[in-house]
Structures are given as structure tokens and as C-alpha cells.
N, C-alpha and C positions, 0 to 999 in steps of 0.2 A: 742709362739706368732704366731698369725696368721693375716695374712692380709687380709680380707673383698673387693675384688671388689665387690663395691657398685656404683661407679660413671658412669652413663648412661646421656645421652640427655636430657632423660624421666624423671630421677631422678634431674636432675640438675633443669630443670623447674617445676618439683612440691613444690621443694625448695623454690623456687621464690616464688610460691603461696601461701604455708604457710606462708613464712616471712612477705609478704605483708598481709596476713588474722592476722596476729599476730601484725603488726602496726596498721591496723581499731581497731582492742580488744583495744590497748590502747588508742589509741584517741577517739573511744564514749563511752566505760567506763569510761573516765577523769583520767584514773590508772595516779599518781604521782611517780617517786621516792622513792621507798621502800617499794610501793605497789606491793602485790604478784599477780601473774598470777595464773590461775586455774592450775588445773592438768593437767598433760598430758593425763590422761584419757577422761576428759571432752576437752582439747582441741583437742583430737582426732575426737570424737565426735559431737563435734559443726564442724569441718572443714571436716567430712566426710574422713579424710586419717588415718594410722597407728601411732601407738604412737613411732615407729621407726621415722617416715618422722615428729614428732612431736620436737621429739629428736635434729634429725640432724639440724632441723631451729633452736634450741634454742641454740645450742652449735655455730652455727654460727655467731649468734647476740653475744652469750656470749662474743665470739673470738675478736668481733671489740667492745666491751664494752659497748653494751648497754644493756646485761639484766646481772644477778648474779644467780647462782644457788647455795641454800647450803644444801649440805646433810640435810637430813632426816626433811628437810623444806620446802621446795620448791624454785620455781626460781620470783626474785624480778628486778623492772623496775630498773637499773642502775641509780647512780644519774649525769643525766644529762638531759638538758632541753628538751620539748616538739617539737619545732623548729630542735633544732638541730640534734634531735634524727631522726624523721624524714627527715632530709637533708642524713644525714647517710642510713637510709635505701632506701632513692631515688637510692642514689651511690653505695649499694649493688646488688641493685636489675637490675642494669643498666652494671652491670660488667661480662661482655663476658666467656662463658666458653673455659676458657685459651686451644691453640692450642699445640701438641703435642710437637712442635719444642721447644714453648715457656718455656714446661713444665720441658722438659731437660735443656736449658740454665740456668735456675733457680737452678732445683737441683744441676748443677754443681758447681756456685755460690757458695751453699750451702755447698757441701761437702768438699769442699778445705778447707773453712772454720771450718767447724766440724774438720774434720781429725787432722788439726793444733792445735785446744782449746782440742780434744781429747788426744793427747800425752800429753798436761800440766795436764789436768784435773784426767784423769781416772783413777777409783779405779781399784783393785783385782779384786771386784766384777762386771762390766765392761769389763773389759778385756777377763774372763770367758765368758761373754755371746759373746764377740764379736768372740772370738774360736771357741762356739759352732754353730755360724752361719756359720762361716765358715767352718766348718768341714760340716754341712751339705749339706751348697753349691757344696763341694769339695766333696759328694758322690753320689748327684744326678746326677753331671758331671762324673764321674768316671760309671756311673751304667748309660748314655747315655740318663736321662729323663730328661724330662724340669723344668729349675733349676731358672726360671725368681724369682721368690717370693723369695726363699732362695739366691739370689743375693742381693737382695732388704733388705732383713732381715739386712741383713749383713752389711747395708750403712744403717740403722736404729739404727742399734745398736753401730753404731760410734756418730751418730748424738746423741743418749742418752748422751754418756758419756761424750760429749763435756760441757756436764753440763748447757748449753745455751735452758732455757722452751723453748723460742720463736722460733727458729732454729729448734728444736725438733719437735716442733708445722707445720712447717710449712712445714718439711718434711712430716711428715704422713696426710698431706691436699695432698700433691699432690703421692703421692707416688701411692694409688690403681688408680688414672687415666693411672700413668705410666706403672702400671701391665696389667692394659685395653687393650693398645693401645699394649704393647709388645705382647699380647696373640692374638692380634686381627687382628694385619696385621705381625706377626712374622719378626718384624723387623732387625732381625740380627741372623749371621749363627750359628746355636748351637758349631761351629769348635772354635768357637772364646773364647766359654766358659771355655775350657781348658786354655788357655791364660789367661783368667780372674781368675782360680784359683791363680797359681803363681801370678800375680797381688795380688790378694789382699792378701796372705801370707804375702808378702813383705809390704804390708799398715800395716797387721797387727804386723808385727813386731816392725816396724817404732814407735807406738804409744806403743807397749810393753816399747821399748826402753826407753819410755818418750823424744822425739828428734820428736818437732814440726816443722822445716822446711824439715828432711825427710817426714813423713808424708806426709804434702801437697805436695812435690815436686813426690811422689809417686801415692799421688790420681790423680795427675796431669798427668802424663806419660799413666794411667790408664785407662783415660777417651778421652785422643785426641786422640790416632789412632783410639780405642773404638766408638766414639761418631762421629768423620769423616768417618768413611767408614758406621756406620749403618745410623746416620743421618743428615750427613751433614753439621755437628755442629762444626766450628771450635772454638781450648777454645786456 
């Protein structure tokens, strides 16, 4: 599994203009609920961008329920009104690309919560992967190279097992911003990373164990000294 920095300034406002070129499509075609959208090839096409940046707008409307994609079909207006639908995409289209500080208080939010539904939840199979992120973690730190992604892996792979889509979901929206911002102004001392292996051993254990208030009282300890001396962030 690999993670994709893709979120730029650049990117984030072409977004914008897709989504918004993808509302005019259905409001002067009169597309109703149920009505399919062209291709992505054709709406690459007609909007002059990549059938990536075609992608990423449709997965985005997807996310807040207004359009449906289904395999080997294509992607249909979600059924909900013309009004409304458009009220929704004023409000998407109006929503600030979230600041760095903002982006951590969230995930931490997030992962106290994963960690805890993670120890009830997780399979075998789960647990496996969440090892093997950590073990990777725990070599690029061991072998002195930068180990940002395989940190991140590793708090991805808890959030899977937590068995929660929407939690899942909403880490890997913000997570490659995270990786952005750590690669781009190296936010914290690689000394520290050592410390974060034993950490997350001990998370990972915590959810082996199946014992949800270790866990979170683990991701917990993990993340304040963590997240107060790099950013400020008190949890």
C-alpha cells in the first residue's frame, strides 16, 4: 500500500472547477436522478483536464452523496433534488482548504477513536497488516531514513480495522495532505521517531490484546508529547 501525495493548492482548485463544470453538465442537460453522466473520458475532454482530476471531482460528490458510481456502469445523479443538490455543491465549493493544525486535531480525534473500535473489532487478518507496518516503520527508523509514510501506514491500518467505512474514509482524505506538510516543512525531529517506534509497539499490542481502553489510552500518550512539541497541539 502506498500513499499518493497528490494534494497541492493547484490541485485543490482545479477540483473546484471540475466540480463546479460537473454542476452546469447537470443543470443544462436537465440530468434527473438516475441519469447517467458521460465518461470520464468525454468529461475529460469537454473540461480540457485529466481523467485523474475527472476522478478525484466524482469521488468527491460521490463522498457527500450526490452522484453513485457502479462498476462496469458508470456514475448516475444521486437521487436527490435539483435545489438541493446544488445548495450542496455551493457548500463544497465554498469550503477552505483545511489548515495543517486543523488537519492534525482531526486525525487525532480520529485515531483515539479507531484504536478503541480497533482492539474490539480486528481480525487475524488486520492485525497482520497492522505488524507489517509496523515492522516497516521500525526499519526505516532503525536504517536512519525518512519513515513519514510508513508512520502514516501504520495509523491507516488501525483506522481499517476499526471496521468504521466513514472513519476509514475520512482518514485517507486527509492523511496525503499530512504527508505534504510533514515532507515540506519537516516538522519534527527524525530523534523523535525512535520514541514513536516503542509507541506504537505498545498500541500495537494493546489492540492484539483486544483491550480497547488500553489502546486509546496508548494512542493517547503517543500523540501529546508527539503532537505538543512538533505542533503545538495540545490533546
Amino acid at each position: 500500500m502506498k500513499v499518493e501525495i497528490l494534494t497541492t493548492s493547484d490541485n485543490y482548485s482545479l477540483q473546484k472547477r471540475v466540480i463546479d463544470e460537473i454542476r452546469l453538465l447537470i443543470n443544462n442537460k436537465n440530468l434527473e436522478p438516475g441519469d447517467k453522466l458521460p465518461s470520464e473520458r468525454m468529461l475529460s475532454e469537454k473540461f480540457e483536464v485529466t481523467r485523474s482530476n475527472i476522478r478525484e471531482a466524482i469521488q468527491k460528490l460521490e463522498f457527500y452523496g450526490l452522484l453513485k458510481s457502479i462498476p462496469q456502469s458508470g456514475t448516475f445523479v444521486a437521487n436527490i433534488g435539483v435545489v438541493a443538490m446544488n445548495g450542496m455543491i455551493d457548500d463544497i465549493l465554498r469550503l477552505e482548504d483545511p489548515d495543517f493544525k486543523s488537519l492534525v486535531e482531526t486525525r487525532i480525534l480520529l485515531e483515539l477513536k479507531t484504536a478503541r473500535l480497533a482492539a474490539l473489532r480486528r481480525t487475524d487478518q488486520d492485525l497482520q497488516i497492522i505488524k507489517e507496518a509496523l515492522e516497516a516503520y521500525a526499519t526505516k527508523v532503525s536504517d536512519g531514513e525518512d519513515a513519514v509514510q510508513e508512520d502514516l501506514l501504520f495509523h491507516l491500518a488501525i483506522a481499517k480495522a476499526s471496521g468504521n467505512s466513514t472513519m476509514n474514509t475520512f482518514m485517507l482524505i486527509i492523511t496525503p495532505e499530512i504527508i505534504t506538510n510533514f515532507e515540506k516543512y519537516h516538522v519534527c525531529d527524525k530523534a523523535l521517531a525512535h520514541i514513536g517506534v516503542e509507541e506504537h509497539r505498545l498500541i500495537y499490542d494493546a489492540i492484539k490484546d483486544q483491550n480497547p481502553q488500553l489502546a486509546k489510552k496508548r494512542m493517547k500518550k503517543h500523540f501529546k508529547e508527539l503532537y505538543k512539541y512538533c505542533y503545538n497541539v495540545e490533546i
